[in-house]
C-alpha positions in Angstrom: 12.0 20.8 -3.8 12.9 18.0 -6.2 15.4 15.3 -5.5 18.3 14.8 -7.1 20.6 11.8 -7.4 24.5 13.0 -7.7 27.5 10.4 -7.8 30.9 11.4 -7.8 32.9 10.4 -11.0 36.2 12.9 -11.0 38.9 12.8 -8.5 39.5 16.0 -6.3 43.3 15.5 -6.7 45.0 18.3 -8.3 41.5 20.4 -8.2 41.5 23.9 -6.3 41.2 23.7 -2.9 37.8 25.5 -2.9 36.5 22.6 -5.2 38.0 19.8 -2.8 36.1 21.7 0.1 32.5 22.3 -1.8 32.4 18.7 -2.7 33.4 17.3 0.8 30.8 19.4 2.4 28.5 17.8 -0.4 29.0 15.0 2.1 31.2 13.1 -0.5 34.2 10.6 0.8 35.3 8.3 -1.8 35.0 8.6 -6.0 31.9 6.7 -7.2 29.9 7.6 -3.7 26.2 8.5 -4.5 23.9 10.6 -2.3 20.3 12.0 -2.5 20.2 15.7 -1.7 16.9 18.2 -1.8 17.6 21.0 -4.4 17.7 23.9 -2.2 19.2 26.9 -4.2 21.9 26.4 -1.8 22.9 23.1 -2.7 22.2 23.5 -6.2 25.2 26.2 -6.2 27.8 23.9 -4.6 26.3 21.5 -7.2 27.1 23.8 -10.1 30.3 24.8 -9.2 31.6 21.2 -9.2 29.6 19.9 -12.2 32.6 19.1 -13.8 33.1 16.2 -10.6 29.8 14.7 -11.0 26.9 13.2 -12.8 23.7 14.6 -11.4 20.2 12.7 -11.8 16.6 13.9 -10.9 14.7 11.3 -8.9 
């Protein structure tokens, strides 16, 4: 699977709570945090449905 570079740019605040959820179990704690995940199919859902939150790169 390809690695992918994803930072948080948006605020959870005032988001759904199923948003706030997906992108703390994205392992996110603070805005501007970047990780390096695998793109599993699972992860690249969670990914999707918080797009909007992030700025995704391929590595």
């Amino acid at each position: 699977m390809a690695k992918l570079k994803v930072t948080q740019v948006k605020s959870t605040i005032d988001r759904p709570e199923n948003q706030k959820r997906t992108v703390r179990a994205l392992g996110f704690t603070k805005l501007n945090q970047t990780i390096e995940v695998e793109g599993s199919p699972s992860i690249l859902g969670m990914i999707k449905q918080v797009s909007h939150l992030l700025k995704i790169e391929n590595i």
